[in-house]
One Martini backbone bead per residue (centre of mass of N, CA, C, O) as a GRO file, in nm:
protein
  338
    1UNK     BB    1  -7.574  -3.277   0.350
    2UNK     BB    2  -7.834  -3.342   0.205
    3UNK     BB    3  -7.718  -3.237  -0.080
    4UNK     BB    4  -7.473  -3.470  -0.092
    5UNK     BB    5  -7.625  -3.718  -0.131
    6UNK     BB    6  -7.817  -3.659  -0.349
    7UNK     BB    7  -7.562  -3.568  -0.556
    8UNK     BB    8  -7.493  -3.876  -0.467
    9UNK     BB    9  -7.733  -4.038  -0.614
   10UNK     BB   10  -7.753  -3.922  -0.900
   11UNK     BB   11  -7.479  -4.040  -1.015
   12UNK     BB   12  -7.550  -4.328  -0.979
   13UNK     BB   13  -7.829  -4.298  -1.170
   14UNK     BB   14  -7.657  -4.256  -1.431
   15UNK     BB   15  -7.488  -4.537  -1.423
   16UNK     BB   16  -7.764  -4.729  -1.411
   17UNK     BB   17  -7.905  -4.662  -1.700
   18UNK     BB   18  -7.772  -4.837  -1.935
   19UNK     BB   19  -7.808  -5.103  -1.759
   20UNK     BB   20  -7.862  -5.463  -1.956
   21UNK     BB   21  -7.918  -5.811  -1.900
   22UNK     BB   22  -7.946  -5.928  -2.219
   23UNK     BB   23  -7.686  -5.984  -2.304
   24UNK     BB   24  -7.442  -6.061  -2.532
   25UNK     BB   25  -7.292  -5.795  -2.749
   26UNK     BB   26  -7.105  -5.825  -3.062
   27UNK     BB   27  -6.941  -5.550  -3.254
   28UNK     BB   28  -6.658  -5.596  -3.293
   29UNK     BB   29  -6.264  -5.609  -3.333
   30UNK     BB   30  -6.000  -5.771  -3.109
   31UNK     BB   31  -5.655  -5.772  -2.997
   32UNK     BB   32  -5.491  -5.880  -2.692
   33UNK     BB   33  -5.667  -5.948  -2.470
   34UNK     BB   34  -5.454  -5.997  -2.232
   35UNK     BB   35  -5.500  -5.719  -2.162
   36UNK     BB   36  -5.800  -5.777  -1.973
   37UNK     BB   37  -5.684  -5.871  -1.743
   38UNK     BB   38  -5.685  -5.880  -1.433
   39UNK     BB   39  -5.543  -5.669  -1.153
   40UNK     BB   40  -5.531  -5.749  -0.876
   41UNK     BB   41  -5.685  -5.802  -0.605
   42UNK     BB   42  -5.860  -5.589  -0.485
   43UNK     BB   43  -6.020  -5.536  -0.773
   44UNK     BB   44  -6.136  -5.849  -0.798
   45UNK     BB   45  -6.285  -5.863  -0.526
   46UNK     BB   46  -6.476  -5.602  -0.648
   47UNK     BB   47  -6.561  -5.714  -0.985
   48UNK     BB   48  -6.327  -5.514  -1.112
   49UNK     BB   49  -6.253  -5.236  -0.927
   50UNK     BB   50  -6.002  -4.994  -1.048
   51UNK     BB   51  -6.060  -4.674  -1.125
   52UNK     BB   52  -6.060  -4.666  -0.829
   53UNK     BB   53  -5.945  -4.656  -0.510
   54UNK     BB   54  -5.625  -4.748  -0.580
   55UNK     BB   55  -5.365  -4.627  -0.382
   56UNK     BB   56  -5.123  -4.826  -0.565
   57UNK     BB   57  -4.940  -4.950  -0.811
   58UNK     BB   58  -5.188  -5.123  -0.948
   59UNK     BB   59  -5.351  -4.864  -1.078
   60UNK     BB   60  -5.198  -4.893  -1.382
   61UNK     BB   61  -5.421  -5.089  -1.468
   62UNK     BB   62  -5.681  -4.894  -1.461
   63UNK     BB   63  -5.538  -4.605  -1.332
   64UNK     BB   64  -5.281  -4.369  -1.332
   65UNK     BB   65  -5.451  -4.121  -1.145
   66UNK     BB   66  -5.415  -4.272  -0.880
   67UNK     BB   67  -5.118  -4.217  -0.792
   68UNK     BB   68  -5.181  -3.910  -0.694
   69UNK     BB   69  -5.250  -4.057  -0.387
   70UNK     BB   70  -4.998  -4.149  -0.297
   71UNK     BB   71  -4.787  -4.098  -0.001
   72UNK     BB   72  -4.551  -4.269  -0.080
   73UNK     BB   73  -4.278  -4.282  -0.202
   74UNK     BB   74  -4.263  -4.607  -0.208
   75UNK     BB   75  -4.447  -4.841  -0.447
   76UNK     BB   76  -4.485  -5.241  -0.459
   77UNK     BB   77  -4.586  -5.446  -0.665
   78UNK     BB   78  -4.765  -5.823  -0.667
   79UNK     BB   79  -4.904  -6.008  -0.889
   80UNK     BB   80  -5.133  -6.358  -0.930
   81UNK     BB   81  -5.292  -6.574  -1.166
   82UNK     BB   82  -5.512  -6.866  -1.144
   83UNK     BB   83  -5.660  -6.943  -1.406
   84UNK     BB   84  -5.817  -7.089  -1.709
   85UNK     BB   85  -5.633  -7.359  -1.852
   86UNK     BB   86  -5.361  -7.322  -1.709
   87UNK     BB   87  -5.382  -7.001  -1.753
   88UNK     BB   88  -5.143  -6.773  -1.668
   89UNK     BB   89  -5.062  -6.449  -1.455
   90UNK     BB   90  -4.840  -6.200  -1.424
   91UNK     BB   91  -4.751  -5.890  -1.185
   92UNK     BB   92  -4.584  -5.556  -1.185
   93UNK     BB   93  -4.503  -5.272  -0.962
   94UNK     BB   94  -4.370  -4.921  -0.974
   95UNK     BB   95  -4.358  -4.629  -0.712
   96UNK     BB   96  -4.219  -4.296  -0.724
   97UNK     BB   97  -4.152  -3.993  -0.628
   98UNK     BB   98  -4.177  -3.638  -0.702
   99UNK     BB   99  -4.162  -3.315  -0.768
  100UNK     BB  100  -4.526  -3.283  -0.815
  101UNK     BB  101  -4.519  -3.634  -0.895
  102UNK     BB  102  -4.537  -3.943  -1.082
  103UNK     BB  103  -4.395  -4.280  -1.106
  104UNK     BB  104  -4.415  -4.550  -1.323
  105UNK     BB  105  -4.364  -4.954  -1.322
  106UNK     BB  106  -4.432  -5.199  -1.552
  107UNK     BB  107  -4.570  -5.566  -1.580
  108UNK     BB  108  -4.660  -5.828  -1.831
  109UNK     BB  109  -4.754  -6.144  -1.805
  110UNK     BB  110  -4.777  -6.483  -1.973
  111UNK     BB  111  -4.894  -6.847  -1.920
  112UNK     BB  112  -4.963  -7.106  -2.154
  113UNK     BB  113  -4.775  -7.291  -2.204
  114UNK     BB  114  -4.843  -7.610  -2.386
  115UNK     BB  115  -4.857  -7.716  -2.756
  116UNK     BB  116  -4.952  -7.914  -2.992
  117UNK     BB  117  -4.829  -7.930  -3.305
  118UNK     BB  118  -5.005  -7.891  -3.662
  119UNK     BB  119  -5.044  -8.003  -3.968
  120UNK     BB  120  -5.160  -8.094  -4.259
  121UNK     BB  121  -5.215  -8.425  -4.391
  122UNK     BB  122  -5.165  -8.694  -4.649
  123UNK     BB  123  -5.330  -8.889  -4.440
  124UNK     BB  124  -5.525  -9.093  -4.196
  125UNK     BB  125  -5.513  -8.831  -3.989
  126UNK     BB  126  -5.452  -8.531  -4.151
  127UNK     BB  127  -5.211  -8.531  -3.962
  128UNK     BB  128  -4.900  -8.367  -3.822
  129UNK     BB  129  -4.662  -8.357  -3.581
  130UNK     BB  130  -4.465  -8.041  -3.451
  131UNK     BB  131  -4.455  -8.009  -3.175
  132UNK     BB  132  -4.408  -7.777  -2.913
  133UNK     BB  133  -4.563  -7.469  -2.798
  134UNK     BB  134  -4.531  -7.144  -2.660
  135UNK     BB  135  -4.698  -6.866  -2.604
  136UNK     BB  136  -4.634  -6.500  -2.608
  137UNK     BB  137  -4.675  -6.227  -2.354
  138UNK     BB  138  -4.627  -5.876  -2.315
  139UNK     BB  139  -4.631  -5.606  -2.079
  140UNK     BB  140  -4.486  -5.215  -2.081
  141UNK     BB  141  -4.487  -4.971  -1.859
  142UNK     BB  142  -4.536  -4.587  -1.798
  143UNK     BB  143  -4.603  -4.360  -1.544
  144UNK     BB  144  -4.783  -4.052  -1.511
  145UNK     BB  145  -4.832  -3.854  -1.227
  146UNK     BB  146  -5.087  -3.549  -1.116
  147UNK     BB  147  -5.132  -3.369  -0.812
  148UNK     BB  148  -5.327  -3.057  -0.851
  149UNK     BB  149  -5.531  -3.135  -0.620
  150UNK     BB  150  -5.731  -3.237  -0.363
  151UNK     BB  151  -5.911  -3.338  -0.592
  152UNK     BB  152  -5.717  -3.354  -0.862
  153UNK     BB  153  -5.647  -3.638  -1.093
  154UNK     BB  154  -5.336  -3.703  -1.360
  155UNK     BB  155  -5.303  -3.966  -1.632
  156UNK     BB  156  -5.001  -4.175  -1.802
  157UNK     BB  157  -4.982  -4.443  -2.027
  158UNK     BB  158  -4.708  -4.615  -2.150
  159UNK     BB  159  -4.671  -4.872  -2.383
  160UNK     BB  160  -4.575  -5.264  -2.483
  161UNK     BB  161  -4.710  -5.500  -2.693
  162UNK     BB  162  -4.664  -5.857  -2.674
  163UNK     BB  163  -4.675  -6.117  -2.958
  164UNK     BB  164  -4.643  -6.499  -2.966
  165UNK     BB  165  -4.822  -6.739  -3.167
  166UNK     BB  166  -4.600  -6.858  -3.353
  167UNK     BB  167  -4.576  -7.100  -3.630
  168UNK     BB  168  -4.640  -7.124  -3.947
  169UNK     BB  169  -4.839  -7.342  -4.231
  170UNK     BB  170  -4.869  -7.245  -4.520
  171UNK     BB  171  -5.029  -7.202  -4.802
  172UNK     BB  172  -4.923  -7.070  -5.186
  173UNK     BB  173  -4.958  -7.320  -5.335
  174UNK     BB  174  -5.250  -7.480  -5.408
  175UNK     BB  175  -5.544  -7.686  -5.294
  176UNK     BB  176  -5.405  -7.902  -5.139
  177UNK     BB  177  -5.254  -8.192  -4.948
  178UNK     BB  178  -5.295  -8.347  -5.250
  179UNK     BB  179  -5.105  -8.153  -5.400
  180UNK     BB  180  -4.811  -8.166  -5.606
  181UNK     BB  181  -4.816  -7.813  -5.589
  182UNK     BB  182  -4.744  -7.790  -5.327
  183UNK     BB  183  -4.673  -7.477  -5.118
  184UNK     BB  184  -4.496  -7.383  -4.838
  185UNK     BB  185  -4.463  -7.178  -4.562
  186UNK     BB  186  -4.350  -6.977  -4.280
  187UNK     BB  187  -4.481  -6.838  -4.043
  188UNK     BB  188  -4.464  -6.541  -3.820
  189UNK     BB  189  -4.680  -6.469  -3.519
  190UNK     BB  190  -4.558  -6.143  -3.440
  191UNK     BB  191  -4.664  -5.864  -3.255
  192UNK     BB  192  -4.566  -5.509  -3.154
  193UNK     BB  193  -4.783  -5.255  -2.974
  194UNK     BB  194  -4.844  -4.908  -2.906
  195UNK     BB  195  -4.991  -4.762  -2.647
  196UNK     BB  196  -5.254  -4.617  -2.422
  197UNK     BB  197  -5.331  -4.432  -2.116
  198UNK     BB  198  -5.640  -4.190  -1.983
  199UNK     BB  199  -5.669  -4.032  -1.673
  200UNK     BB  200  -5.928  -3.947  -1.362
  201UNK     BB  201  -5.951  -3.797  -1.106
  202UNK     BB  202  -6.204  -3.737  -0.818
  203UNK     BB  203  -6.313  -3.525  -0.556
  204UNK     BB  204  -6.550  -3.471  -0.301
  205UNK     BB  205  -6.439  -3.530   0.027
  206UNK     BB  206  -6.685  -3.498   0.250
  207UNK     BB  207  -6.866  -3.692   0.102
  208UNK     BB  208  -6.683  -3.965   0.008
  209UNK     BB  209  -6.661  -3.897  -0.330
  210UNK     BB  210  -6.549  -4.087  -0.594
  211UNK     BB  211  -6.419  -4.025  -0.924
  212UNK     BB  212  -6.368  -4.214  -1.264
  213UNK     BB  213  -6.149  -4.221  -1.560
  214UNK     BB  214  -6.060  -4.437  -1.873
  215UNK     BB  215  -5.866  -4.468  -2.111
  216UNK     BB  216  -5.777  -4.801  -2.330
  217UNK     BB  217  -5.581  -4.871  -2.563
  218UNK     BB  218  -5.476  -4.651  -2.780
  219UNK     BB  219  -5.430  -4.743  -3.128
  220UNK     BB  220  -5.370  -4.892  -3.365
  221UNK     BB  221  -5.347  -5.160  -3.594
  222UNK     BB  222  -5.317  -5.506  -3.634
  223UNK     BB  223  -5.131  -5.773  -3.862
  224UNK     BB  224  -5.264  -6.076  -3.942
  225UNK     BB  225  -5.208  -6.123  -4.250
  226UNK     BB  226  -5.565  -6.017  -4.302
  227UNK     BB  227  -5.595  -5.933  -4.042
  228UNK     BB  228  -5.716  -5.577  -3.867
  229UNK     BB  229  -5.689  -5.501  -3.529
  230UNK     BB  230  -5.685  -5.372  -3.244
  231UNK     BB  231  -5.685  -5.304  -2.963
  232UNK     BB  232  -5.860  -5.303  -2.627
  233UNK     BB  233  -6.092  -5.070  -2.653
  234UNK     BB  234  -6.201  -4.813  -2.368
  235UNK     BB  235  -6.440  -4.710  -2.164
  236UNK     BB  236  -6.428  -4.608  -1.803
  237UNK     BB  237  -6.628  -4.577  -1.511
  238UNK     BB  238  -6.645  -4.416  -1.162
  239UNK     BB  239  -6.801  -4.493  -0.844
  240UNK     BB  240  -6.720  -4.398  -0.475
  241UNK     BB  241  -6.833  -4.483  -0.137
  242UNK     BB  242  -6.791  -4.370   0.174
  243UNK     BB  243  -7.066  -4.432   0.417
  244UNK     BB  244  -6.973  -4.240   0.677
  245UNK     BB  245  -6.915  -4.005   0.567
  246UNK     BB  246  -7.170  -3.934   0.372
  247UNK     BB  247  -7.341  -3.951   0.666
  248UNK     BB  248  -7.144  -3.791   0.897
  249UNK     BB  249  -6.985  -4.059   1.045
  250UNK     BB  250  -6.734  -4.133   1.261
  251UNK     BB  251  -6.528  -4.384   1.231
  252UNK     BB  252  -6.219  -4.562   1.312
  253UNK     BB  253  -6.311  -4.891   1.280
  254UNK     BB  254  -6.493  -4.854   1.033
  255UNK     BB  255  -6.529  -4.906   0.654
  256UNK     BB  256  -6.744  -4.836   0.397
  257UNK     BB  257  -6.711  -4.928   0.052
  258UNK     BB  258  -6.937  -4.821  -0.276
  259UNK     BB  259  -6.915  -4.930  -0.606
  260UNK     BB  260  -6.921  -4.858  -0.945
  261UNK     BB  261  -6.893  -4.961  -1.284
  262UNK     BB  262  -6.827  -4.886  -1.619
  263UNK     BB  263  -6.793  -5.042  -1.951
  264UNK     BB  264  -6.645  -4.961  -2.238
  265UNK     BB  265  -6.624  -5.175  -2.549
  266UNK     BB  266  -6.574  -5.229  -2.843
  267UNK     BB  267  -6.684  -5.559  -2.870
  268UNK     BB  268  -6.908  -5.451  -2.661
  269UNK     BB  269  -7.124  -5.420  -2.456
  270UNK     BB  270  -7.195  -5.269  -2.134
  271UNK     BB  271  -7.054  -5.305  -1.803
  272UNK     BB  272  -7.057  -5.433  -1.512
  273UNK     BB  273  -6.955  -5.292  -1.140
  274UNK     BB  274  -6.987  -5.410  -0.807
  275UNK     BB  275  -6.872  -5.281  -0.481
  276UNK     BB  276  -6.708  -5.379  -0.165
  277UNK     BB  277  -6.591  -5.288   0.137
  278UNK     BB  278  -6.417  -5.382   0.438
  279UNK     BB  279  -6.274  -5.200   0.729
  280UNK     BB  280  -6.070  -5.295   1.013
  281UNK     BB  281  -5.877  -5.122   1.142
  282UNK     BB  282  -5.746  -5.048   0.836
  283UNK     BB  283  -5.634  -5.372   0.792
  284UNK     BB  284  -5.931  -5.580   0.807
  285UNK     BB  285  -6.044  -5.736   0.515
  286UNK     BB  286  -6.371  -5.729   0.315
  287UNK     BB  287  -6.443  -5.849  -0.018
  288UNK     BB  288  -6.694  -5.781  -0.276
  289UNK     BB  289  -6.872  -5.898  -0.592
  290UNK     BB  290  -7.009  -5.809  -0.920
  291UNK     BB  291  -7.112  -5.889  -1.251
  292UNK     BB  292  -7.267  -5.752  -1.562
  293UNK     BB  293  -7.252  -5.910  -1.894
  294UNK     BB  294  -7.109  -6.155  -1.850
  295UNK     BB  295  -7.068  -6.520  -1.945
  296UNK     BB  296  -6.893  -6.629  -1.653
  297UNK     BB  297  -6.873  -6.373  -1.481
  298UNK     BB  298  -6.946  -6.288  -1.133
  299UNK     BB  299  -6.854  -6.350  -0.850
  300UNK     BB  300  -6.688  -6.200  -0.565
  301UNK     BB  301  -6.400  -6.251  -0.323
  302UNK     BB  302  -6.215  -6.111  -0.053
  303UNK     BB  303  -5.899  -6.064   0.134
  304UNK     BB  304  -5.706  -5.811   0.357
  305UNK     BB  305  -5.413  -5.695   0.469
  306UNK     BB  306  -5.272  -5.353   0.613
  307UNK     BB  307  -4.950  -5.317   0.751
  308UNK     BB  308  -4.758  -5.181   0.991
  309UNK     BB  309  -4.404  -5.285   1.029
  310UNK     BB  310  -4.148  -5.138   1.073
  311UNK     BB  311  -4.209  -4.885   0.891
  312UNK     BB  312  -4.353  -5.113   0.724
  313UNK     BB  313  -4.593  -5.130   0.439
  314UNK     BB  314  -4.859  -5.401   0.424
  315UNK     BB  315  -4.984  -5.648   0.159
  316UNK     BB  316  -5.239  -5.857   0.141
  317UNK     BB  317  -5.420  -5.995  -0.133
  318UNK     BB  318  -5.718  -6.178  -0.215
  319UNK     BB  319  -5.900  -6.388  -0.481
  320UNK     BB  320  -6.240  -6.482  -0.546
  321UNK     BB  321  -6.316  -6.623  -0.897
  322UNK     BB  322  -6.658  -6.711  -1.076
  323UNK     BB  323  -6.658  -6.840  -1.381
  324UNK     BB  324  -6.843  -7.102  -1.392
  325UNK     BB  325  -6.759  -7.357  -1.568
  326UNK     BB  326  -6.432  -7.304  -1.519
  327UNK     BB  327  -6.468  -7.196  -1.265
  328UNK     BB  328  -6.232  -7.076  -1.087
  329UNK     BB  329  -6.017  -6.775  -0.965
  330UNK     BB  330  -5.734  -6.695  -0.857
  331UNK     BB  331  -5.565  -6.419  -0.640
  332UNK     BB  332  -5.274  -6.249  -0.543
  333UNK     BB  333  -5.121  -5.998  -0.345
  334UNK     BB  334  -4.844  -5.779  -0.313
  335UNK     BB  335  -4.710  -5.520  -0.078
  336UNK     BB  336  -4.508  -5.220  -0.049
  337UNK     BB  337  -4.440  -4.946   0.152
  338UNK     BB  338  -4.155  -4.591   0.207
   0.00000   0.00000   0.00000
């Protein structure tokens, strides 16, 4: 007993090396980010942890090889955010058991809101309005995992990202927009691209500590007009512990799960999350979380009920996310398995 704890103290201190809140380094260039935003109230209200712990179609957008863990022959999740300057965006997902594997499928989809449109012109405002245009982006994915043993599950997500930034009005010729010799064409930013999610997780079982790793947006690079760049490719590590188990007492009533998270993204450095979750008769949840290197996000908190009714399993999770300036953002997820 004494020894499962030691080295489950071990792997935390070995996560938590190499992190320091020193300010945010930029280090390289991806697009896409709209791939980044968090789904699911679930793991946003734990800070953002969602390599591990989730158990349901959610799943597939943080590690695949969660699927692994479903119990439940179909299980169908929608997650919805009030985002940050009226940008929404919502999600689908949904997994179904087949003879010892999981698929399942998934949508994302963005809410940009209208904008509107101007291009330079030689008059005394500068410029002329062409309009409102509202952009685009979804991604679609199909998602396979297998659990080989009641320790080990993989996963595999393969996706299709879509950007539609509207159309824009370039000058090919002359100098600027009072040369008699200026020619102009429309151009349209939009492009489409296969990525891929490759994920693991392990279970030490007795102990109640699960591990998990997960490669996210494995692309080529994408080019819009001169500059060339890939989709946010990321590497996340995760590690949670459930404490009554960890300390070999059994409680039928309380569960407390407490676990970190890092993420190595290409354009920045190293970020951590670390996250709490406490449910009382598996029902009635309470979830909170922080996150550290973000430059606005902070405290997460959530709130969420788990319940079987008439055969059917029902989730409905809320999570409420520190912004900072921007102030707050919600989301809500709900979810049913059978």
């Amino acid at each position: 007993m004494k020894a499962n704890i030691y080295h489950s103290l071990v792997i935390l201190s070995l996560f938590l090396i190499p992190f320091r809140s020193e300010g945010i380094e930029k280090k390289a260039q991806v697009g896409f980010r709209f791939l980044e935003n968090p789904i699911s109230a679930e793991a946003i209200a734990q800070g953002g942890m969602g390599v591990v712990g989730i158990e349901n179609a959610n799943t597939v957008f943080w590690n695949p090889s969660g699927l692994g863990w479903i119990e439940s022959a179909y299980d169908v999740s929608a997650s919805y955010t009030r985002g940050i300057a009226d940008i929404n965006y919502g999600a689908f997902a949904g997994a179904f058991k087949l003879r010892g594997f999981v698929l399942a499928a998934d949508l994302t989809y963005m809410d940009y809101g209208l904008f509107n449109g101007t291009i330079r012109a030689d008059n005394d405002a500068g410029f002329i309005e062409t309009g409102t245009f509202s952009p685009t982006a979804y991604a679609a994915g199909l998602s396979f995992a297998r659990r080989v043993s009641d320790r080990f599950a993989y996963g595999v997500r393969l996706k299709y990202a879509y950007q539609d930034l509207g159309i824009a009005t370039v000058g090919i010729q002359g100098s600027d927009v009072d040369d008699t010799s200026l020619v102009t064409e429309q151009v349209s930013n939009r492009h489409g691209e296969p990525a891929i999610d490759i994920g693991a997780t392990y279970d030490f079982l007795d102990n109640g500590v699960r591990f998990g790793a997960v490669v996210q947006n494995v692309s080529r690079e994408v080019k819009y007009v001169r500059e060339a760049f890939p989709l946010p490719f990321s590497v996340s590590f995760s590690l949670n512990a459930d404490i009554f188990r960890l300390l070999n007492k059994e409680n039928k009533q309380h569960r407390v799960v407490v676990g970190v998270e890092s993420t190595h993204p290409r354009d920045y450095k190293e970020k951590v999350k670390f996250g709490l979750e406490y449910r009382y008769l598996n029902a009635f949840i309470v979830r909170a979380g922080y996150r550290i290197n973000y430059d606005q996000r902070g405290l997460t908190l959530g709130l969420g009920l788990d319940k079987t009714i008439g055969g059917m399993h029902l989730r409905v999770d809320y999570a409420f996310e520190n912004y900072g300036v921007f102030k707050a953002v919600n989301t809500i997820s709900i979810g049913t398995s059978f």
